[in-house]
N, C-alpha and C positions, 0 to 999 in steps of 0.2 A: 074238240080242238079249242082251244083257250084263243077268247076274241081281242086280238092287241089296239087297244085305242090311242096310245102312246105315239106323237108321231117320232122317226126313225132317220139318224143325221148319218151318211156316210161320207166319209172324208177318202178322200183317193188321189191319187198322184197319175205313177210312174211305171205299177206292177200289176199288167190284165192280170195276171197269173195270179198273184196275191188277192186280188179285190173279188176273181170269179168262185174261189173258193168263202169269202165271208160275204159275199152275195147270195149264195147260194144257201145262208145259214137266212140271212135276213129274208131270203123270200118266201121261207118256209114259216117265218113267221107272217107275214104276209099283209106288214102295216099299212093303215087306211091313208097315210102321207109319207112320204121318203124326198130327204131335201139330202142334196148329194154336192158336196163341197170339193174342186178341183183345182189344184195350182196348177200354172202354166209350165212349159217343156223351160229351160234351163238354155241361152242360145249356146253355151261353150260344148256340150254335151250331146258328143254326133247320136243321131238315133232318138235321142229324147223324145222328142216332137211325135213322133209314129207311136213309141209307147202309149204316151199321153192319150193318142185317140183313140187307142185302144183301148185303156184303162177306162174312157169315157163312154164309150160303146156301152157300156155293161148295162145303161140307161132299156138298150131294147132286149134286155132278157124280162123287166118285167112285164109278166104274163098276170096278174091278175088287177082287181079294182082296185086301182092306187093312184093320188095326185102327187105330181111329181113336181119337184124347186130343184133348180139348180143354179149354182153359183161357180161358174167355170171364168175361171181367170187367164185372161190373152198373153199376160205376164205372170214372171215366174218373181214372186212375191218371198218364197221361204217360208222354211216351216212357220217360225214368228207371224208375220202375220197374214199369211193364210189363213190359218187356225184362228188369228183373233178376230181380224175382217170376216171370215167366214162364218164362226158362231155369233158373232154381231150381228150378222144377217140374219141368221137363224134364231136368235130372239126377238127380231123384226116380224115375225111372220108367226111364230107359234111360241105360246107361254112356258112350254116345258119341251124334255126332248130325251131321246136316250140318244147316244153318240158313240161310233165304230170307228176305228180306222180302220182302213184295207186290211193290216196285219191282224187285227183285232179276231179272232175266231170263237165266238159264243156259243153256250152252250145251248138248249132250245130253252132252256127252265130261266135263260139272263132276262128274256123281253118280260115274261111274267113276272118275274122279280122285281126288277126295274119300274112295271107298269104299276102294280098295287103301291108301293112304297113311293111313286111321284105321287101318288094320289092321297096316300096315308099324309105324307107329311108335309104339302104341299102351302098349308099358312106358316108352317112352324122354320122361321127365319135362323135358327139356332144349326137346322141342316141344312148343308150347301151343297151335296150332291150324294148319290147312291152308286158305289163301283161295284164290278162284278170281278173284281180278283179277289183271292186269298193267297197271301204267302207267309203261313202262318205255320208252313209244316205237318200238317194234319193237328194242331192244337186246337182245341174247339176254346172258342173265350166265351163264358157265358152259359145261359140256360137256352137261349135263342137261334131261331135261323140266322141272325145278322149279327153285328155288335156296330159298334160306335168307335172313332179311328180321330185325331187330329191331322192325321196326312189325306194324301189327295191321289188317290192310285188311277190315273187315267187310261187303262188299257181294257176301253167297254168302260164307259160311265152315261149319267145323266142328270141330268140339273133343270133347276128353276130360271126363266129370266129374272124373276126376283135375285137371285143369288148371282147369275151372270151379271148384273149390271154394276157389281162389285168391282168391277175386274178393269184391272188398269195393267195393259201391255207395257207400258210403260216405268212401272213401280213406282213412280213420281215423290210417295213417302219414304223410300228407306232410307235414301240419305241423312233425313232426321232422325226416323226411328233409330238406325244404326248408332247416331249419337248420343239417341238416350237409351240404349242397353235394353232394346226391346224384346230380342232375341230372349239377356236372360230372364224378363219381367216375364216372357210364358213360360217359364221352368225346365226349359231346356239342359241337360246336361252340357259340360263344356266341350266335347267331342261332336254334340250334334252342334252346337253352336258354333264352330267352325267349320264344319260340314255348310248349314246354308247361310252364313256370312259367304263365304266364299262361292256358294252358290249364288247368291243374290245381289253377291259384287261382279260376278261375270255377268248375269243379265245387263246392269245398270252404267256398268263403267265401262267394260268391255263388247258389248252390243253381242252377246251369247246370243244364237237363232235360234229359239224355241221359247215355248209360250207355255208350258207348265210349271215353272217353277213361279211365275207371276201367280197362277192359281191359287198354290197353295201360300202365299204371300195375301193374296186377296181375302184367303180361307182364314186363315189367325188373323189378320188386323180386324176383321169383321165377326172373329167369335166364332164361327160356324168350325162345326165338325161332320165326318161322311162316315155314311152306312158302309159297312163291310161283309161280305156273304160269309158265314163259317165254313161254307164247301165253296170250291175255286170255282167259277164261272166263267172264265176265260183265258185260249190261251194265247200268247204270243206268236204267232209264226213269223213274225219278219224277221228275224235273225238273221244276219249272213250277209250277203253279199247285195245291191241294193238299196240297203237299207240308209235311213237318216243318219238317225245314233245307237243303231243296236245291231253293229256292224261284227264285233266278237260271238263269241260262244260266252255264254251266261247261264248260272243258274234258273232265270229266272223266264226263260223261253225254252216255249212248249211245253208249259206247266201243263198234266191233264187235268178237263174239266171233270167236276162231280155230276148227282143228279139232285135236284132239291125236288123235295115235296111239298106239293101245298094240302090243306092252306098251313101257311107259316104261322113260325110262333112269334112272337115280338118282344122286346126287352124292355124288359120292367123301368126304366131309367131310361131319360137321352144323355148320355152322358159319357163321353172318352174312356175307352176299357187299357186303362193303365198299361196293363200286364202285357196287353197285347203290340203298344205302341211302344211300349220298353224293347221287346221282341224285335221288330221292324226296324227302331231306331239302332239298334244292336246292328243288324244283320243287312241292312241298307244302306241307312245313310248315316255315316260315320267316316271320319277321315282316319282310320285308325289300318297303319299298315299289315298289321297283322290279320286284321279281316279280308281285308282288300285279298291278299293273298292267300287269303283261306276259301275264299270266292273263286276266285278264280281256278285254283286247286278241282274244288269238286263241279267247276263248269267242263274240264278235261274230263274227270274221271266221269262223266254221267255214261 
């Protein structure tokens, strides 16, 4: 059994249900620290409050030798800065980390992946994090177990406090940036270029609650690019009902995981694989109605 040295961030809310099943993924991997990030119950939201302790209970299922951090909030903060107060925390305490959320379900092969690749690339300032998705279709990019990605897929990741201390919840530059045409200085098509202007004008003008699109904001003003698995490593299950913002039926929930083999290969180059983020940018993020609807199409039909 593969010994995980990596310490192990689980974020959790509102759903025992959701958390005892990617509980049950993380205990099997069986990390020597688990630091477990909790927003508070919501007061408008009858029932909340009983969820919440339950979702938090999940602290006495573990059963083996593990030190345990918790940062459980008495107030309900929101996704925003939860997640940014919370991983703040969590680079307070430990240098590097992988990172779940409750919905998050990994595969067993994500901690080993995760664990060697914090460690391979851990001076080199150029990567800002390692995610365990692929939605690449079965396209493999590359001769390698991984490839190289300019986006920021958060669902199962893990990063450097080096690379976290980038990170301004706030975005405090775009308003400049956006003046001087930064967007198209990274070579962005005009499709993705309205895609996160518009993304990155709801964060900063309209006080949007959520903390990844700062990320990946953080991710290009600073140069860095993320590892991406060629086999999926994780799948969504929060979909549905519950949920924050993945409250539809989506292509992109309940993706199956693959199995990876070690030892891995590695790519020749650290370097953004074009072909693959032309793909993504395609099939993601694009204001382009006719995908949108094309999306949504084969989210019914699956």
């Amino acid at each position: 059994m593969y010994q995980l040295n990596s310490p192990v961030v689980f974020v959790i809310f509102n759903r025992p249900d959701k958390a005892r099943v990617t509980f049950e993924a993380i205990a099997k991997a069986r990390p020597k620290k688990l630091l477990i990030i909790a927003d508070g119950a919501r007061t408008n939201v009858v029932g909340e409050h009983q969820k919440c302790l339950e979702t938090r209970a999940i602290i006495d299922r573990v059963d083996w030798d593990c030190e345990i951090l918790t940062n459980f909030s008495d107030i309900n903060l929101g996704c925003k800065m939860r997640l940014a107060t919370g991983l703040d925390w969590v680079f307070q305490n430990v240098p590097e980390a992988i990172i779940l959320e409750d919905d998050c379900l990994p595969a067993p092969e994500f901690f080993q992946f995760c664990d060697e690749l914090l460690k391979r690339y851990r001076f080199d300032d150029h990567v800002g994090m390692i995610s365990g998705c692929n939605f690449q279709e079965g396209i493999k990019r590359g001769d390698a177990d991984y490839y190289f990605s300019q986006f920021c897929h958060i669902w199962g990741w893990a990063t450097w406090a080096r690379a976290w201390q980038k990170y301004d919840v706030q975005m405090s530059a775009w308003p400049q940036l956006k003046s001087a045409g930064w967007l198209n200085d990274l070579g962005l098509s005009g499709s993705e270029q309205r895609h996160w202007e518009k993304s990155f004008d709801k964060v900063y003008f309209q006080g949007l609650d959520t903390w990844d699109h700062q990320w990946t904001f953080a991710s290009w003003k600073n140069k860095m690019i993320s590892i991406m698995p060629n086999i999926n490593l994780i799948s969504n299950i929060g979909f549905g009902v519950g949920a924050t913002h993945t409250q539809g039926r989506s292509i992109f929930s309940n993706i199956p995981t693959g199995t990876l083999r070690f030892p891995m290969t590695h790519p020749s180059k650290v370097e953004a694989n074009k072909e693959a983020d032309g793909f993504t940018a395609k099939h993601q993020f694009t204001d382009s109605y006719l995908w949108k609807i094309y999306r949504k199409l084969r989210a019914y039909l699956r």
